[in-house]
C-alpha positions in Angstrom: 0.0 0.0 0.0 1.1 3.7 -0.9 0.1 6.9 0.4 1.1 10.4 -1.8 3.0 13.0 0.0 3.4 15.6 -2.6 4.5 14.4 -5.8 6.2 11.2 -4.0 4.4 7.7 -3.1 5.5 6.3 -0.4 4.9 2.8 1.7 2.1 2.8 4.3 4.0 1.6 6.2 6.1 4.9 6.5 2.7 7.1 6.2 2.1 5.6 9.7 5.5 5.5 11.3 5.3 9.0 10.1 2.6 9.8 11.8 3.8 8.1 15.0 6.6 10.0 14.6 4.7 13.4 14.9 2.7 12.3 17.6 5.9 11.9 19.6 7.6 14.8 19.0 4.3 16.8 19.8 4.5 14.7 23.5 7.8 16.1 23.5 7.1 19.6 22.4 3.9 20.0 24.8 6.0 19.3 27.7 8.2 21.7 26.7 6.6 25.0 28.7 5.8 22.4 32.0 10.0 21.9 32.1 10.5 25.9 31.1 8.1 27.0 34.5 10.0 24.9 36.6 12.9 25.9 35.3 12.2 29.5 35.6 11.0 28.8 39.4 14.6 27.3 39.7 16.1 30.7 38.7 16.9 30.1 35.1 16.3 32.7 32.3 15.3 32.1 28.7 18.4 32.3 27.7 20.8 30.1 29.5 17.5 27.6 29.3 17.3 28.1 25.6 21.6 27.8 25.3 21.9 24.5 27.3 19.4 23.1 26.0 20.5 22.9 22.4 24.3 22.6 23.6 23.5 19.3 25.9 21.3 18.3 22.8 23.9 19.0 20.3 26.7 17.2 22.0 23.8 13.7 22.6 23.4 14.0 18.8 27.0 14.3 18.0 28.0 11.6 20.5 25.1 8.8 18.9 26.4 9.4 15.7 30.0 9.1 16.3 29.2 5.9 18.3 26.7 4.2 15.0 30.0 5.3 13.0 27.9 7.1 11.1 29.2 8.3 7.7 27.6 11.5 6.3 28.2 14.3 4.1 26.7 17.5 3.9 27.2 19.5 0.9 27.8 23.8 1.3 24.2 23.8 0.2 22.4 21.7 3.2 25.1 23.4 5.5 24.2 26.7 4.7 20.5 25.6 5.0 21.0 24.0 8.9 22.6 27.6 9.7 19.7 29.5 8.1 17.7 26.8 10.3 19.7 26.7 13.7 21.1 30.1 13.8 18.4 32.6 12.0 15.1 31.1 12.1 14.7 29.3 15.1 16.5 32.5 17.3 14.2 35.0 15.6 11.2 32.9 16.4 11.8 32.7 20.1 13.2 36.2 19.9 9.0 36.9 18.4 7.2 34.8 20.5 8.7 35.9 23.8 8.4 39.3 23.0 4.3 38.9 21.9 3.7 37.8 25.0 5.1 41.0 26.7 2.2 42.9 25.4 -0.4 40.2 25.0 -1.8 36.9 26.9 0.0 34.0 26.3 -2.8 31.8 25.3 -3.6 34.5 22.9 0.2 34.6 21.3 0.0 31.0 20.8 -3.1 30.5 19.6 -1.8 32.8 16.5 1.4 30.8 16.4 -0.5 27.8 15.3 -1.9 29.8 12.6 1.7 27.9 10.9 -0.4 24.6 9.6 -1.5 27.1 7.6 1.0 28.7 6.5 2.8 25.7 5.8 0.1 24.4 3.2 -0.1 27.8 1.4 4.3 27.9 1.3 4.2 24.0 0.1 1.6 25.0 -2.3 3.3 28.2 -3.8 7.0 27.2 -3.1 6.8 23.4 -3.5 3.7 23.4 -6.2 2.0 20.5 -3.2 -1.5 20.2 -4.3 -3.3 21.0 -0.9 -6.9 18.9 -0.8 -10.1 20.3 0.9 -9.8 17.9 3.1 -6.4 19.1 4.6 -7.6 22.8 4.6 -10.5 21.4 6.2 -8.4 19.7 9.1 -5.9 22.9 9.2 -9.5 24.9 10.1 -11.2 22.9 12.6 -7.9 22.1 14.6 -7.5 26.3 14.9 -11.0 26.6 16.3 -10.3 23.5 18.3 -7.1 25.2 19.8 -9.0 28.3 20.3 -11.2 26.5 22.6 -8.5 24.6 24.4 -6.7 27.8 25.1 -9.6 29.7 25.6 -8.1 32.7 24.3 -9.1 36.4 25.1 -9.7 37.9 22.0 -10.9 41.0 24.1 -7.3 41.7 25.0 -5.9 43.0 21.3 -3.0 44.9 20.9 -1.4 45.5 17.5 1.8 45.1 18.1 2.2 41.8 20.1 -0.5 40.8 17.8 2.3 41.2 14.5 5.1 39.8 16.7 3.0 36.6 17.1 2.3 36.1 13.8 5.8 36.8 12.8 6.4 33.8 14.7 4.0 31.9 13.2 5.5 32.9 9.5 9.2 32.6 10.5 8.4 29.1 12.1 6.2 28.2 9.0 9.5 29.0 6.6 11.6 27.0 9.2 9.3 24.1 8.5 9.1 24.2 4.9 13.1 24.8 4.6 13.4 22.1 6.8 11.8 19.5 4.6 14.3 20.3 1.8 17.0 20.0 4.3 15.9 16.2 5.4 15.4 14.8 1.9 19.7 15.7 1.6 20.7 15.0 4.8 19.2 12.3 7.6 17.0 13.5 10.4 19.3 12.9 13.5 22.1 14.9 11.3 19.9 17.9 10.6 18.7 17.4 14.1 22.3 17.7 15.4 23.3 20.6 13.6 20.3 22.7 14.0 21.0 22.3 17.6 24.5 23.0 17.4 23.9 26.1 15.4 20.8 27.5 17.8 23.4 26.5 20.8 26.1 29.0 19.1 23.2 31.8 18.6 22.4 31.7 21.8 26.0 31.3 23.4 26.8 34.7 21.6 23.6 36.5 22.1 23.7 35.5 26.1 27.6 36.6 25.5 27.0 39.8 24.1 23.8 41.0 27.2 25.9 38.8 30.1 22.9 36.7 30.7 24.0 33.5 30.8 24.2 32.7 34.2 25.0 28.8 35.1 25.1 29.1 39.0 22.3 26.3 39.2 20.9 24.3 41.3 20.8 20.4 41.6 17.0 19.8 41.3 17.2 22.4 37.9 19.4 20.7 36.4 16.6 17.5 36.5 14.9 20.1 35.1 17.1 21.2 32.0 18.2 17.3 31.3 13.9 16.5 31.0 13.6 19.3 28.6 16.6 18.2 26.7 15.9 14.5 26.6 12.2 15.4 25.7 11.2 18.3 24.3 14.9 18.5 22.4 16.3 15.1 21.6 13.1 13.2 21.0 11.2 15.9 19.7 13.5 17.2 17.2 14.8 13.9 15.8 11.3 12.9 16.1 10.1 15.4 14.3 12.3 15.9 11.6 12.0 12.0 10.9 8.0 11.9 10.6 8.4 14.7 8.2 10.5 13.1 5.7 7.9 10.4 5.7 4.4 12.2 5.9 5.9 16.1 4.1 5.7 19.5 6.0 1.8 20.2 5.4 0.7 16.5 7.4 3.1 17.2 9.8 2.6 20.7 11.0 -1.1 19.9 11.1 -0.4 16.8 13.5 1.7 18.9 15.9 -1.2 20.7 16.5 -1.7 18.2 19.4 0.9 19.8 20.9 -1.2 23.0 22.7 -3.8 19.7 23.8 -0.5 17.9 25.8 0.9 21.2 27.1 -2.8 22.0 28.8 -3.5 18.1 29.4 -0.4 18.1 31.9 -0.5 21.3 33.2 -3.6 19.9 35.2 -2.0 16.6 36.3 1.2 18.1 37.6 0.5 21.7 38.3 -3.3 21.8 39.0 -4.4 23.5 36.6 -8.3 23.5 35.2 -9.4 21.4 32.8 -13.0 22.1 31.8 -15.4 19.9 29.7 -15.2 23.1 27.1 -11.3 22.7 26.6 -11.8 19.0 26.5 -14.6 19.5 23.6 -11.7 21.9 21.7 -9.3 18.7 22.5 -11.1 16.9 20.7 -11.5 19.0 17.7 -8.0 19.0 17.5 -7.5 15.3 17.9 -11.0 15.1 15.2 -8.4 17.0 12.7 -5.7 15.4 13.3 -7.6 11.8 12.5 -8.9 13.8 9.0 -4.6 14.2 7.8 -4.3 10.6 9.4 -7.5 9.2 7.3 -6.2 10.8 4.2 -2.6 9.3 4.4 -4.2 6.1 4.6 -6.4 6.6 1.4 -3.7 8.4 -0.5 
């Protein structure tokens, strides 16, 4: 059996480890803010967090490939690519969304950073000439309204600027993605994954050089802290991620990550308390409804 990802068939049996795929690198990403509020209680900022967590990752990477003897070559091209990737794209994305949500509600700054399924489909569609069904725009649709619910965002609470520095990061992440697919069809996912994290791990090191706010006088019980969000929301996530979408394409895979907000508020009521009404948990499954319609489509593709 084959599915169609773009203008390439591929096995079923990839469509679904694909999809598997996705689904754990969204466990991994959704965890990611429950590590970064501990952290921050532990006296961390954003970013030594952000610096040691793609050093540690890039060094995990590096290590696992030297010990599978790995043998890999990048050309100038793909290398130029995982800078663009590492360095540029992924610094000015955090560098958007953690300014948005100076001036406006965090549930509102990320319910317009998953406007990026979105985005995605229109940049495969213009840029890589993807034929995007009704059924997938459908799916990128309801999973918005469905995040809208789970987030419960204040749309009350407008202000123009945070408002463009949100959706900034929603575009910027959106070209990440789409670049990124190139990237993985040259160069295997745990290779891109390891030099996208060493190149966001050098941006950092010499942004947090340049305002002196790296500060590494942490404690023991942090540390748990930082390892969890590198060995989740870093290692898995990113290899995870970049893995599924050489199987499934950029449009399927940015729609399935959508589960992501749906994990972050899922856990937040487990392990911090938090509220989880019967109204988020109908927007849950909206979200989890559209990300069964890219699922059911793979399968008849």
């Amino acid at each position: 059996f084959y599915g169609e990802v773009g203008s390439f068939s591929i096995p079923m049996q990839q469509v679904g480890l694909g999809i598997l795929l996705v689904f754990l690198s969204a466990f991994g990403f959704g965890l990611m803010p429950i590590f970064a509020l501990f952290a921050y209680r532990g006296g961390v900022n954003v970013v030594t967090l952000l610096f040691l967590r793609f050093f540690i990752a890039a060094i995990c990477f590096l290590v696992y490939l030297l010990a599978r003897r790995t043998r890999w070559h990048v050309s100038r091209r793909s290398l130029a690519s995982l800078f663009i990737l590492g360095s540029i794209l992924y610094s000015v994305q955090s560098m958007f969304y953690f300014s948005a949500v100076q001036y406006i509600p965090a549930s509102l700054a990320a319910l317009i950073l998953y406007l990026y399924p979105v985005l995605v489909a229109l940049l495969a569609a213009v840029v890589e000439k993807e034929q995007i069904s009704l059924q997938m725009v459908a799916a990128a649709v309801v999973s918005l309204v469905g995040i809208a619910v789970v987030l419960g965002a204040p749309l009350d609470q407008l202000d123009g600027g945070g408002m463009a520095l949100a959706f900034g990061a929603a575009l910027v992440y959106s070209v990440y993605i789409t670049l990124g697919r190139r990237v993985v069809a040259d160069v295997p996912a745990v290779v891109t994954s390891a030099l996208v994290a060493a190149f966001a791990a050098l941006s950092f090191l010499l942004f947090g050089s340049a305002t002196q706010s790296l500060v590494f006088d942490i404690s023991w019980s942090t540390w748990v802290v930082i390892l969890g969000v590198v060995a989740f929301s870093t290692l898995l996530a990113m290899a995870a991620f970049f893995a599924g979408m050489e199987r499934i394409g950029a449009t399927r895979a940015s729609i399935l990550s959508t589960v992501e907000p749906v994990i972050t508020i899922a856990f937040s009521a487990l392990l911090l308390g938090e509220s989880f009404t019967w109204i988020q948990a109908g927007g849950a499954m909206l979200v989890l409804a559209a990300a069964a319609c890219v699922i059911s489509q793979g399968r008849q593709g």
